[in-house]
C-alpha positions in Angstrom: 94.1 116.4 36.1 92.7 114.5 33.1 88.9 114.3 32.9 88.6 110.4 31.9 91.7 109.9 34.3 90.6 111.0 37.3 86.9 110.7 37.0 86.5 108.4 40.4 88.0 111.2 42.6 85.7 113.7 40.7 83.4 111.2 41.6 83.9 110.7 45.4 84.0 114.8 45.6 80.6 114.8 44.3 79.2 112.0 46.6 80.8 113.7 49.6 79.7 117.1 48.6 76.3 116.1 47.6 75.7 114.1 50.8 76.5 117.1 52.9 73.9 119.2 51.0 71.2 116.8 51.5 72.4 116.0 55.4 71.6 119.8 55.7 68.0 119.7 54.0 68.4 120.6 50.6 66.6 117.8 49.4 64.7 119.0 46.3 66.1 117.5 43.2 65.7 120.5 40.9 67.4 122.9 42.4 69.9 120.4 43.9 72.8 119.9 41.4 75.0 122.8 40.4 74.8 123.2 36.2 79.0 122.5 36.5 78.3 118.7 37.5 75.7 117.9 34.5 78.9 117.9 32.1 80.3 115.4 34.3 77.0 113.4 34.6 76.9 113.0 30.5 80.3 112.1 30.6 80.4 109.2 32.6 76.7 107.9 31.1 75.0 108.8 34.3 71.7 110.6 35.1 71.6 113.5 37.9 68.7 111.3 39.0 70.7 108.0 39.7 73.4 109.9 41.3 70.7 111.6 43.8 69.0 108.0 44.6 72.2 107.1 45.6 72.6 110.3 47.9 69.7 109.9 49.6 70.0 106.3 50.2 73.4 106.5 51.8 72.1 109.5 53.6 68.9 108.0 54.9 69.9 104.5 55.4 73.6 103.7 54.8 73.3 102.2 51.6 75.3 102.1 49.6 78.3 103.4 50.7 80.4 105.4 48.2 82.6 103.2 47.3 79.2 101.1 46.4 78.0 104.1 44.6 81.6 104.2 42.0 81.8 100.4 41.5 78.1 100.6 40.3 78.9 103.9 38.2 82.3 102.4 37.1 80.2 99.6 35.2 77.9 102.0 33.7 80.4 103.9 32.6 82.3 101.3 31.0 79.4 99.9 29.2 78.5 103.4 28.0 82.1 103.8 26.5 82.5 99.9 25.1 79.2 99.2 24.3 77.0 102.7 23.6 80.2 104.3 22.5 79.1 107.2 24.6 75.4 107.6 22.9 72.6 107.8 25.3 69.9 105.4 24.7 66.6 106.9 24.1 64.5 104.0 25.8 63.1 103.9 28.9 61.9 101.1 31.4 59.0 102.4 33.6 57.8 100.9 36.8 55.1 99.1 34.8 57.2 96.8 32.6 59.2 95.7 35.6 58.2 91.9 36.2 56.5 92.0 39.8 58.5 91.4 43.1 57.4 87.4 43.1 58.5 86.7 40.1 60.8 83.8 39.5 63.3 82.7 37.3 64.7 79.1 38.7 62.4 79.3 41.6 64.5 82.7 42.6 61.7 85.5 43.6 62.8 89.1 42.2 65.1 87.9 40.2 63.5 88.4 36.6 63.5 92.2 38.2 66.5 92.9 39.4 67.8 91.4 36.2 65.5 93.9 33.6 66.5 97.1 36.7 70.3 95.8 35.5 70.1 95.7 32.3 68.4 99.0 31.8 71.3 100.7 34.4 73.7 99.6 31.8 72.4 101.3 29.0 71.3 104.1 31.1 67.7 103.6 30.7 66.4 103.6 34.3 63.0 105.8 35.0 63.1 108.1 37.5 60.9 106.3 39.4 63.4 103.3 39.2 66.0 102.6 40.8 69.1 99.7 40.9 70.0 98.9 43.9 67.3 100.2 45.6 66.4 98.5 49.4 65.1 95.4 48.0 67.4 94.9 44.9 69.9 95.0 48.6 68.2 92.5 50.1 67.9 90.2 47.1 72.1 91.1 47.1 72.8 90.7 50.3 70.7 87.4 50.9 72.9 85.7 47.4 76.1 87.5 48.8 76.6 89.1 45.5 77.9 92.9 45.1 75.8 95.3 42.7 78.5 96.3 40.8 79.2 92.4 40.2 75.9 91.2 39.4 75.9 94.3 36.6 79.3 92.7 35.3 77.2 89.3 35.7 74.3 90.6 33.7 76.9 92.1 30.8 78.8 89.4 30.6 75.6 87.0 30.2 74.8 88.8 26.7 71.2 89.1 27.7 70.9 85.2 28.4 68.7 85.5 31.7 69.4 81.6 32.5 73.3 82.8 32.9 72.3 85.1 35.5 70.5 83.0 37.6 73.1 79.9 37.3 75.5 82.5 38.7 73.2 83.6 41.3 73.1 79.8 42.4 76.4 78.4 41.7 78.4 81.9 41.6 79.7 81.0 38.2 79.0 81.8 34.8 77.7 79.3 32.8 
């Protein structure tokens, strides 16, 4: 099968066979991915690191589920082909340039957050110690019944005009 044409079900066998290897206690990141699966990784814009977040969260708490987990990497991977025309960025947002949790754009706590956690998935340019879609970029989801692959759409399709985002957030519409 063709590499960019099959790449979710290369995708979902990953999930399901990385999930299984944490679910039996191999939980150490360095030693966790096989050196096959980092070819993949580069080709899709993704970070081993993002994909193991992802693992353990499912596997510790449910969330997200894998077809969560290719939606989000779908978007990625679409903005690293369009927009990055598959060159990794170089930057990096650390935990201390994230605005803090009360922050508020239109009187919408953790928004300015989960906005600059967005933008940086996109361009691949999450810390480590970051992570989209993490328990309370969930909750922030879950409470404006948006999905986190849409509010990444949302935050691409905005053209890095925060005030778009959070009209969507509160009228579910682009502005």
């Amino acid at each position: 099968m063709a590499e960019q044409f099959s790449w979710d079900i290369k995708f979902k066998e990953l999930f399901q066979k990385y999930s299984e290897k944490y679910k039996s206690g191999n939980r150490e990141i360095d030693q966790f991915f096989e050196e096959v699966d980092f070819d993949f990784f580069d080709n899709i814009g993704y970070k081993p690191r993002e994909f193991f977040d992802f693992i353990e969260d499912h596997c510790d708490v449910g969330a997200p589920s894998p077809e969560t987990a290719l939606l989000i990497a779908a978007v990625r991977r679409d903005y690293f082909l369009v927009m990055q025309k598959r060159q990794i960025s170089e930057n990096q947002i650390t935990p201390t340039d994230l605005p803090p949790r009360e922050e508020q754009l239109e009187e919408i706590s953790w928004l300015p957050r989960i906005i600059m956690k967005a933008k940086a998935k996109l361009r691949g340019e999450l810390h480590p110690d970051i992570m989209f879609c993490c328990q309370g970029d969930m909750n922030f989801l879950a409470n404006h019944d948006i999905h986190p692959a849409d509010f990444l759409r949302v935050v691409w399709a905005s053209n890095d005009d925060d005030q778009k985002v959070a009209d969507y957030v509160k009228h579910k519409q682009l502005s």
